[in-house]
PAZA-45770 format. One line per 4 residues: number of its first residue (from 0); their letters; for each residue x, y, z of C-alpha. Coordinates in pm, 1 decimal. Layout:
REM PAZA-45770
NUM> a> X,Y,Z  ...
//
This chain:
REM PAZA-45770
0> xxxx> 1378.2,1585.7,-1046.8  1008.8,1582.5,-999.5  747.2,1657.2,-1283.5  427.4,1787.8,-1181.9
4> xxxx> 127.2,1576.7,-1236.5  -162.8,1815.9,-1403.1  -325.4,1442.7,-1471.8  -408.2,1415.0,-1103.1
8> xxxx> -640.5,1743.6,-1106.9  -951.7,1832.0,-1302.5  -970.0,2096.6,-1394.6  -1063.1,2317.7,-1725.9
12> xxxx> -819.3,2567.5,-1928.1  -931.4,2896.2,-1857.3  -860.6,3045.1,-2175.4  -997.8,2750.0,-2391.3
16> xxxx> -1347.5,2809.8,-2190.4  -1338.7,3154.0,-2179.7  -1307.3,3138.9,-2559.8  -1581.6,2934.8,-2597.2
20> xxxx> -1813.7,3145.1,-2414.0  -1737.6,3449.1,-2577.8  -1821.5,3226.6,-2931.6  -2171.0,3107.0,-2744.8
24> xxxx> -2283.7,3457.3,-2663.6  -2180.0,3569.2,-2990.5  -2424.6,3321.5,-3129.3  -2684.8,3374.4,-2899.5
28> xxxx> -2625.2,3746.3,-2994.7  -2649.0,3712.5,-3393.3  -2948.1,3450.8,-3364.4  -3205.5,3688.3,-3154.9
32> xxxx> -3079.4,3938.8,-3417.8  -3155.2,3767.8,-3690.5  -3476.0,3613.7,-3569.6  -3562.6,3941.9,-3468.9
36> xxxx> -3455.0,4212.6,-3767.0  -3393.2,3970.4,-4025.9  -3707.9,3722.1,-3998.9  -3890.7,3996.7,-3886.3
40> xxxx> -4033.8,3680.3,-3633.0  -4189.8,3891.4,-3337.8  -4087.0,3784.0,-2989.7  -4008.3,3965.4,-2659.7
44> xxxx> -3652.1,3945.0,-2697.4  -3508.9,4220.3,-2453.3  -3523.2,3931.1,-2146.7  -3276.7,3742.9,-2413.0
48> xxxx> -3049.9,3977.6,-2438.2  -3095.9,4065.4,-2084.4  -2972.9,3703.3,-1945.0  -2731.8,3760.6,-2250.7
52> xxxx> -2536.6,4053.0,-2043.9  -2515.0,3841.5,-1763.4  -2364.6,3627.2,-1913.5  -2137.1,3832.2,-2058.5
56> xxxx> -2067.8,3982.9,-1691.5  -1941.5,3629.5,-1618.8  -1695.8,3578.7,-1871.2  -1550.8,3922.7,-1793.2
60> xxxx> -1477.2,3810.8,-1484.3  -1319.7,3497.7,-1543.7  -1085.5,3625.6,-1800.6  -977.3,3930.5,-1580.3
64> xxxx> -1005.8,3869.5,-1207.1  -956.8,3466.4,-1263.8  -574.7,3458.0,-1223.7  -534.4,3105.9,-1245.7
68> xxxx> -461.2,2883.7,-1565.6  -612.2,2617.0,-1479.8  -992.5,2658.6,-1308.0  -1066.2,2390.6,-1050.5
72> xxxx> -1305.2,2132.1,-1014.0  -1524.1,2360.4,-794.1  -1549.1,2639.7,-970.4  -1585.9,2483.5,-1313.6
76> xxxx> -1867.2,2322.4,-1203.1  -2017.9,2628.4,-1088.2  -1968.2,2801.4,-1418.9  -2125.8,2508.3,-1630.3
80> xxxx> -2407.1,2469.5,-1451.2  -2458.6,2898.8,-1459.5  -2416.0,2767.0,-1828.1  -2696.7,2525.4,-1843.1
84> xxxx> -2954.6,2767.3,-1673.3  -2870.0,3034.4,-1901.8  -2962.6,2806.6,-2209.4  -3235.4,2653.6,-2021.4
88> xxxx> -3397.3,3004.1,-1985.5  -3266.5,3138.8,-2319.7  -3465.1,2798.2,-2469.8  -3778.2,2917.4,-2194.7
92> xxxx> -3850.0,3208.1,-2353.7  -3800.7,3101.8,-2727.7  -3974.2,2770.9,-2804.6  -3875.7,2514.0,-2513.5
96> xxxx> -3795.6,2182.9,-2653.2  -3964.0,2278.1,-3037.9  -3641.1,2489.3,-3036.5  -3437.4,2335.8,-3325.3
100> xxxx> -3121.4,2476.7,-3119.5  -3231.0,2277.5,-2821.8  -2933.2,2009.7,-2842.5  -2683.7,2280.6,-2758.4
104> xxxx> -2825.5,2285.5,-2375.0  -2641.7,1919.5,-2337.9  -2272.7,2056.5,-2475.9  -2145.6,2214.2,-2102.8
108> xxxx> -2216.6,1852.4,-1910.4  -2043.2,1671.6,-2225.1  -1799.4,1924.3,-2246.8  -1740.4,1892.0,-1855.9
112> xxxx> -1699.0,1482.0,-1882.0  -1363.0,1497.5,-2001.9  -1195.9,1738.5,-1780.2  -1415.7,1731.5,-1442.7
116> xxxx> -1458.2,1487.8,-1199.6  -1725.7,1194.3,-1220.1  -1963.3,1342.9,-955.2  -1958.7,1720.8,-1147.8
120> xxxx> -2040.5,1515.8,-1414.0  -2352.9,1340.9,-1267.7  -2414.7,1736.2,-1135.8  -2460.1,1819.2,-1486.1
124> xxxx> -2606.1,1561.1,-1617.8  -2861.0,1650.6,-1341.6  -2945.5,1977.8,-1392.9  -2943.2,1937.5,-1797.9
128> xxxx> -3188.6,1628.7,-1767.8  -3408.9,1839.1,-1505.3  -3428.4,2148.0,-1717.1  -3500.6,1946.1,-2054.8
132> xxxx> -3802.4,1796.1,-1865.8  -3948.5,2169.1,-1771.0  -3903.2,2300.0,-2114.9  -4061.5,2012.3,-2226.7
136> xxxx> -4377.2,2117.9,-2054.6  -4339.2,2506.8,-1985.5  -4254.5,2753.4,-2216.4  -4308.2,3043.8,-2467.5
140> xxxx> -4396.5,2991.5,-2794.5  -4172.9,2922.6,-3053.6  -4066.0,3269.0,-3243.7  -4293.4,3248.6,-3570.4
144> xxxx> -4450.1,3451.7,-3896.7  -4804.1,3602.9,-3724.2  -4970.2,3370.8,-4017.8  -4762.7,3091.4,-3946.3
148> xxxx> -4854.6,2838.9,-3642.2  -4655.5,2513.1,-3524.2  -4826.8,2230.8,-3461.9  -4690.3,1879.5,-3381.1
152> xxxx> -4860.6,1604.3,-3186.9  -4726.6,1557.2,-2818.3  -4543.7,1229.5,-2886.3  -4350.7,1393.8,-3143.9
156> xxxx> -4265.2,1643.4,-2884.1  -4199.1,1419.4,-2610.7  -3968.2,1226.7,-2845.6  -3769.7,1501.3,-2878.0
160> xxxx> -3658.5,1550.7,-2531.7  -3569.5,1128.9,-2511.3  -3368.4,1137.1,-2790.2  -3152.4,1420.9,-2621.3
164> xxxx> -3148.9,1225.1,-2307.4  -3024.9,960.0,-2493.1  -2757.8,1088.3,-2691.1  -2637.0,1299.1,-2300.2
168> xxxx> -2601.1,964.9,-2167.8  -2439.4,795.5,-2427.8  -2185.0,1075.5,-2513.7  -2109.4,1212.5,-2111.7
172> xxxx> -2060.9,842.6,-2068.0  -1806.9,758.6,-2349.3  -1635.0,1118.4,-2277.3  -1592.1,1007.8,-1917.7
176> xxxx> -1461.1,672.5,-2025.7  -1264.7,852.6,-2222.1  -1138.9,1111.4,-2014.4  -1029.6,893.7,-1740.3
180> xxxx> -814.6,646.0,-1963.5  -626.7,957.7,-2088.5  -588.4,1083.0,-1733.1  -417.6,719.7,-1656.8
184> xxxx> -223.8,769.9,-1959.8  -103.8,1105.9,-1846.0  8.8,1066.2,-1482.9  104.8,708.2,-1649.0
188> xxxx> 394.3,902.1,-1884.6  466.8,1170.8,-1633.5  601.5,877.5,-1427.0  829.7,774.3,-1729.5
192> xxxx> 953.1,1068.9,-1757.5  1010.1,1134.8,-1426.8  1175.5,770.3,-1421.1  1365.0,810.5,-1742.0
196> xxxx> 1536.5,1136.3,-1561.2  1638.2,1002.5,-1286.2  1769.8,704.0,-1479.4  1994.0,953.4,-1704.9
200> xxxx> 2104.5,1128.7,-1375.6  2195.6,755.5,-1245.5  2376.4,676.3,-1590.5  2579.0,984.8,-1580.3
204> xxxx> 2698.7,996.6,-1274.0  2752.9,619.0,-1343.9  2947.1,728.0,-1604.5  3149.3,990.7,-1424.5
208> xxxx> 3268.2,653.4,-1157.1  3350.9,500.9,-1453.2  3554.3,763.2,-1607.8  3692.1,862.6,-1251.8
212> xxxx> 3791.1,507.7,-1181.6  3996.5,451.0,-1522.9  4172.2,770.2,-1422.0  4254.2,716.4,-1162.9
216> xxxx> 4405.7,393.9,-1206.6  4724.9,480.9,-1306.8  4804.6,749.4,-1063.6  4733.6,470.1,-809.2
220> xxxx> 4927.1,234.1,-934.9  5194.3,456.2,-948.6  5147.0,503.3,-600.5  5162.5,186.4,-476.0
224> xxxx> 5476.5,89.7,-669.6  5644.5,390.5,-501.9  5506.6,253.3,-154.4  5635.6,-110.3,-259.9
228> xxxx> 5959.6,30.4,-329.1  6021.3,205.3,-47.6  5926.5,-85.4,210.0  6225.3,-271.3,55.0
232> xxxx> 6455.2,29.3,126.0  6315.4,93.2,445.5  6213.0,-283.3,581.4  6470.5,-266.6,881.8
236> xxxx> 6294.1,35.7,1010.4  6001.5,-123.5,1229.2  5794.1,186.2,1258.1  5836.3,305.1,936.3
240> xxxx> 5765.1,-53.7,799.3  5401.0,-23.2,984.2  5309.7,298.5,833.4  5403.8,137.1,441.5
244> xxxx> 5205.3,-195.1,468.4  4935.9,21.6,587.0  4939.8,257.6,279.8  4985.8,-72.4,44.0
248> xxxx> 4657.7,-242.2,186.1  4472.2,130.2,180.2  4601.0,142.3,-165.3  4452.6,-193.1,-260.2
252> xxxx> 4148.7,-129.0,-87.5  4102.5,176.4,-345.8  4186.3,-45.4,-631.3  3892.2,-291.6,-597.6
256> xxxx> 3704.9,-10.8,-494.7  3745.5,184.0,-852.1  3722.7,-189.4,-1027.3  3366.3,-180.3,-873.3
260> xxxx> 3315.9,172.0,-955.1  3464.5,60.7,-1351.8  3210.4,-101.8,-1581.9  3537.4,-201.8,-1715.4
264> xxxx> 3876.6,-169.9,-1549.5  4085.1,-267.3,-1921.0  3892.6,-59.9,-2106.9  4031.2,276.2,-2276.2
268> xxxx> 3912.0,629.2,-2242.0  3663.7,607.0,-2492.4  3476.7,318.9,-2350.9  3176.2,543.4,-2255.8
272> xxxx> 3079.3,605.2,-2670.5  3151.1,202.0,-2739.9  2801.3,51.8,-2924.2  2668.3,-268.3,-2815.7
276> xxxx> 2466.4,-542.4,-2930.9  2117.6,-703.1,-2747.9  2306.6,-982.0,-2577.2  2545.6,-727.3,-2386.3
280> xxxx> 2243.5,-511.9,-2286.7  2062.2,-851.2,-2168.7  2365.3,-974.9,-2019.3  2443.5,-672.8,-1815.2
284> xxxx> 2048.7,-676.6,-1673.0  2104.4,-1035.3,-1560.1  2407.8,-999.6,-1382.9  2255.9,-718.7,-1197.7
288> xxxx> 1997.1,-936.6,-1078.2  2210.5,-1230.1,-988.3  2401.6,-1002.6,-737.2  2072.7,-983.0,-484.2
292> xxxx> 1855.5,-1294.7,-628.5  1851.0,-1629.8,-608.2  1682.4,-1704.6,-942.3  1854.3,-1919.0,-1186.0
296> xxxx> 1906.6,-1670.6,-1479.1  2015.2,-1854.4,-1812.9  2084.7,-1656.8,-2169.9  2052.7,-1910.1,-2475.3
300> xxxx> 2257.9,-1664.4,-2748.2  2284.6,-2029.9,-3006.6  2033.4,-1836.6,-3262.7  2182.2,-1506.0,-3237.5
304> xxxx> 2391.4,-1473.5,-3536.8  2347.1,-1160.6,-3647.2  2504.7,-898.0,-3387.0  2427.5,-569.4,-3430.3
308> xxxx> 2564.4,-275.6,-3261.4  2344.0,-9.6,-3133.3  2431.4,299.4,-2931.7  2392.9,279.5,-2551.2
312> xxxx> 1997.6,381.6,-2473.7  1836.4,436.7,-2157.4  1540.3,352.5,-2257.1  1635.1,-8.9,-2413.1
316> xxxx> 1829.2,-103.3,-2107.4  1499.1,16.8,-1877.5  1272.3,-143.4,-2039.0  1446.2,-459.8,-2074.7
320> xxxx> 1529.2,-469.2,-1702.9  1145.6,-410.4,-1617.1  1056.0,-724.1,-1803.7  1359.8,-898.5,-1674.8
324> xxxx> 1270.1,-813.2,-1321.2  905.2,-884.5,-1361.4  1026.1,-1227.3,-1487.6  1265.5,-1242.7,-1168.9
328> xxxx> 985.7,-1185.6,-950.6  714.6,-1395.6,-1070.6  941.5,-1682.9,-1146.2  985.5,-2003.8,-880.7
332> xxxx> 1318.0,-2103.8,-950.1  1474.1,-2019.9,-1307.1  1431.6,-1717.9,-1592.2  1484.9,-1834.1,-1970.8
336> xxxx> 1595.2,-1596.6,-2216.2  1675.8,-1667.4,-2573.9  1832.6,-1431.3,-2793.5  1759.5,-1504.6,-3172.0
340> xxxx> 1782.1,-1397.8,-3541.2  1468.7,-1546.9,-3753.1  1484.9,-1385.2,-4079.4  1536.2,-1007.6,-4057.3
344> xxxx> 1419.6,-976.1,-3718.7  1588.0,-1014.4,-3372.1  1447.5,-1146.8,-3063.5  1452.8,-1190.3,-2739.5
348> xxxx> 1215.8,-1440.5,-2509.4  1140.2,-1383.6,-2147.4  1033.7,-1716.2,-2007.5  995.0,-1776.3,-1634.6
352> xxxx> 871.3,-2086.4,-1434.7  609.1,-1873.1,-1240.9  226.6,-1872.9,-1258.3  193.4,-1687.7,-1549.0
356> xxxx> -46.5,-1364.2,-1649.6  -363.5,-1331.9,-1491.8  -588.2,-1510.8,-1739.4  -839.5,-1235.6,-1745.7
360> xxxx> -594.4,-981.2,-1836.7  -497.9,-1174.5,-2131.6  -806.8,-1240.3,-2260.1  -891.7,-842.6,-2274.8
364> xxxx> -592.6,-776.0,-2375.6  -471.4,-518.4,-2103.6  -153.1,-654.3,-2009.3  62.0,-283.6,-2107.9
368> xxxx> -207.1,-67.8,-1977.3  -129.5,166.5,-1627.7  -313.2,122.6,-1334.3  -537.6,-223.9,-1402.7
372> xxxx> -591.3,-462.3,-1160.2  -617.6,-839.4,-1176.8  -894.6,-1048.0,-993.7  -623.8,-1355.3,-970.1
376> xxxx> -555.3,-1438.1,-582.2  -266.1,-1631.3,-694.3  95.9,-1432.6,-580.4  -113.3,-1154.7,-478.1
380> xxxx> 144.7,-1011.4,-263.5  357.6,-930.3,-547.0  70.2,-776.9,-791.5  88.7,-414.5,-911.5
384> xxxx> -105.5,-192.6,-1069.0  69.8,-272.8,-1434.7  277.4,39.5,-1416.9  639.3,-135.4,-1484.1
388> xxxx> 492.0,-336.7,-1824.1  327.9,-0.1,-1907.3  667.4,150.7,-1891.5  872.3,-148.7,-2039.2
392> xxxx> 604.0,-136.0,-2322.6  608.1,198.2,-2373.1  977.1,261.5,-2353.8  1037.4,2.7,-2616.0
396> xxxx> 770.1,20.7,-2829.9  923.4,378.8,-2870.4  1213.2,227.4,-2991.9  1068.0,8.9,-3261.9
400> xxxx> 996.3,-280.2,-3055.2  667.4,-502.3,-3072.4  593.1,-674.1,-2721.2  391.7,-928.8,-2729.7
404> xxxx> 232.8,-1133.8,-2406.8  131.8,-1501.6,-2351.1  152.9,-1781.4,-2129.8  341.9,-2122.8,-2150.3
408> xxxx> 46.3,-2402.1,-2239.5  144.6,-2672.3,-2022.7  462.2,-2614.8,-1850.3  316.3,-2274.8,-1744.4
412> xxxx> 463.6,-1966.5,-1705.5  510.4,-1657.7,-1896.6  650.8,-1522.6,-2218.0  735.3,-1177.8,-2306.9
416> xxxx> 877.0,-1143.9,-2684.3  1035.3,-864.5,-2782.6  1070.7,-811.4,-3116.9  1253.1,-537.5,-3358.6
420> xxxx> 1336.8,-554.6,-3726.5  1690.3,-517.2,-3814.6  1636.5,-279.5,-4058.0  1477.2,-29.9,-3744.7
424> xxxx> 1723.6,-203.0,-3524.2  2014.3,9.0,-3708.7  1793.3,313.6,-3673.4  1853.6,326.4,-3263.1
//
C-alpha cells in the first residue's frame, strides 16, 4: 500500500481560492458602491468596475472549466499575480498608496507563501513591491467631499509604502518558514502511515504463520508417528524402508520449519490476543537484532518491578525497534537497556557506546524533527535525514510516551529515555 504524497506538490485548493475571490470582488463591489452612492464621493468609477468584470471573468473560469482540485504551482502563480495587478490598478485609480485599503494589495503573495513554491513566492513578492513603489508616485486622487482636500507631507506618504514592505517581508517570510516545516511534517506522517501499513500487513500475515504453524502441528505429528510406525512393520523391505526415512526427515524438516514460522510452538490457540509487558516487547526487538548483528545487546530488568500488561501495539513495538536499531547502529561494541519502575512511572534507557548525537542538534533541540541534517563528519556514512527518530518519536509519543535525548558526559554515547506513566500505561 502506497499513500499519495499531496506534501510533495504546491499547489492551492481550487475551491478555497475561488471562494476567496468571489468574497474580494464582492468587496471591491460594495466599496465603489458605497463610496460612490452612499458618500456621494465623486470619482470615475466605471474603469473600477470595469477591471471588476474581468475579474469576475476569471473566477468563472476557474470554477467551471478548471477541472482539477488542486491548481498547480504554475498556474497559481499566474492567477495571483493577475491578482496583484488588479488591486494595483483598482488602488491606481482611487488614491494610490493614501488608500487606507492599500494593505490588502500584499494578501495574494502572503497568501501564496504557504502553499507555492519559494521562487513564486519571490515572483510575488516582486511584483507587489514593484507596484507599491508606482502607486507611491502615480496615481488618481484619493475619492473625496468637493470641499474636502487631503494633504499629508511626502515623508508621511513615503512611510506608508515602507511599513507595507516591511510587514510583506516579515509575514511572506515567516509563512514560508512556516509552510515548509508543515510540508516536512506532512510527507513526514504520510511515511508513517505508509510504514505503519505495511507493518500491520507484516504482523498479520505474521500472525496467520503463527496460527498456521500451531495448526498444523498436530496433524504433523500425527503424521510422522504413522510414518515411524510403519518403518518398524516394514524395516525388512529395503525399498520401502528408503521411501519412510525419507518422509520422517521431510517431516522433520517441516517441524522446525513451523517452530520458526511459531512465535511460540507451546503456546495455545489464543496466543495471538495474550497482553504483554515492556520487557517482552524489548526483549523480542533485541533478539531480532542479535540474529544479523554483532552488537552486544544487554537488558538490565533489576528495577522493573511493576509489570504491566498491555495489548500487543504496532506502534509500541515500531517505535521501540527504531530507537533500538538506531542504538545498534551507532554503537561500537555493546547496547545498554534498563528497564525500570521509579515511582509511578516506567522506563526504559537506550544507552550505546557510540559517538553520541550530533552536538549541534542537541543544542537546538531538533533531534525528532524529519528531514534535518547534521554538520558532524563523525560516522557520516551512517547519518540520515532524522526520519526513523521522527517516527519512533512520533509513534510513541502517540502512545503516551515522553522521549527524551542526551548524551553520556564522559563515557560518551547516547541515551534515549522513554518514559510513560502507569496510570496512561494501562490506557494502551
Amino acid at each position: 500500500m502506497r499513500f499519495v504524497k499531496k506534501s510533495e506538490l504546491y499547489s492551492l485548493n481550487r475551491s478555497t481560492y475561488v471562494n476567496l475571490r468571489w468574497i474580494a470582488f464582492i468587496g471591491q463591489i460594495s466599496s465603489i458602491f458605497v463610496v460612490e452612492f452612499i458618500l456621494k464621493f465623486e470619482f470615475n468609477y466605471l474603469p473600477c468596475l470595469g477591471v471588476i468584470f474581468l475579474g469576475v471573468l476569471t473566477n468563472v473560469y476557474l470554477q467551471f472549466k478548471i477541472r482539477e482540485n488542486q491548481i498547480n504551482n504554475t498556474l497559481s502563480l499566474f492567477y495571483l499575480v493577475y491578482d496583484i495587478l488588479q488591486l494595483g490598478f483598482l488602488f491606481f485609480l482611487t488614491g494610490g498608496i493614501t488608500n487606507p485599503f492599500i494593505f490588502l494589495l500584499i494578501i495574494p503573495a502572503i497568501f501564496s507563501s504557504q502553499y507555492l513554491s519559494i521562487k513564486s513566492s519571490v515572483i510575488l513578492v516582486f511584483f507587489t513591491v514593484l507596484i507599491l513603489i508606482i502607486l507611491t508616485f502615480f496615481y488618481f486622487k484619493l475619492p473625496h467631499p468637493k470641499e474636502f482636500h487631503f494633504h499629508v507631507p511626502d515623508y508621511y506618504l513615503y512611510a506608508i509604502p515602507v511599513s507595507i514592505l516591511i510587514g510583506l517581508l516579515f509575514l511572506v517570510y515567516f509563512a514560508v518558514q512556516f509552510g515548509e516545516q508543515n510540508r516536512k511534517r506532512k510527507k513526514a506522517f504520510d511515511k508513517i502511515q505508509e510504514i505503519m501499513a505495511k507493518e500491520n500487513e507484516l504482523l498479520s500475515l505474521g500472525g496467520q504463520a503463527a496460527a498456521a504453524a500451531h495448526s498444523l502441528g498436530t496433524p504433523l505429528s500425527t503424521i510422522l508417528l504413522t510414518v515411524k510406525e510403519l518403518q518398524k512393520d516394514y524395516k525388512n523391505d529395503k525399498k520401502l524402508k528408503k521411501d519412510l526415512d525419507l518422509l520422517v526427515s521431510q517431516s522433520n524438516r517441516c517441524s522446525e520449519i513451523l517452530k520458526k514460522l511459531s512465535l511460540n510452538p507451546k503456546i495455545d490457540d489464543e496466543f495471538l490476543n495474550t497482553n504483554l509487558n515492556l520487557s517482552d516487547y524489548v526483549n523480542e526487538i533485541v533478539r531480532s537484532f542479535e540474529e544479523i548483528s554483532t552488537t552486544k545487546f544487554t537488558v538490565n530488568l533489576d528495577r522493573f518491578t511493576n509489570k504491566i500488561n498491555i495489548g500487543k501495539s504496532t506502534e509500541i513495538i515500531y517505535g521501540l525497534r527504531n530507537f533500538i536499531g538506531n542504538a545498534n547502529k551507532f554503537s561500537k561494541n555493546k547496547v545498554d537497556i534498563f528497564i525500570e519502575n521509579i515511582k509511578n512511572s516506567t522506563i526504559i534507557k537506550i544507552i550505546d557506546d557510540g559517538n553520541g548525537f550530533p552536538k549541534n542538534l542537541i543544542k537546538s533541540e531538533k533531534l525528532g524533527e524529519p528531514y534535518i541534517r547534521t554538520l558532524d563528519n563523525i560516522n557520516i556514512s551512517k547519518k540520515g535525514l532524522g526520519l526513523g527518530t521522527f517516527i519512533g518519536k512520533t509513534l510513541l509519543e502517540k502512545n503516551y510516551a515522553i522521549v527524551e535525548f542526551k548524551n553520556l558526559q564522559g563515557v560518551g554515547g547516547a541515551e534515549v529515555k522513554i518514559e510513560w506513566n502507569n496510570k496512561d500505561l494501562k490506557k494502551i
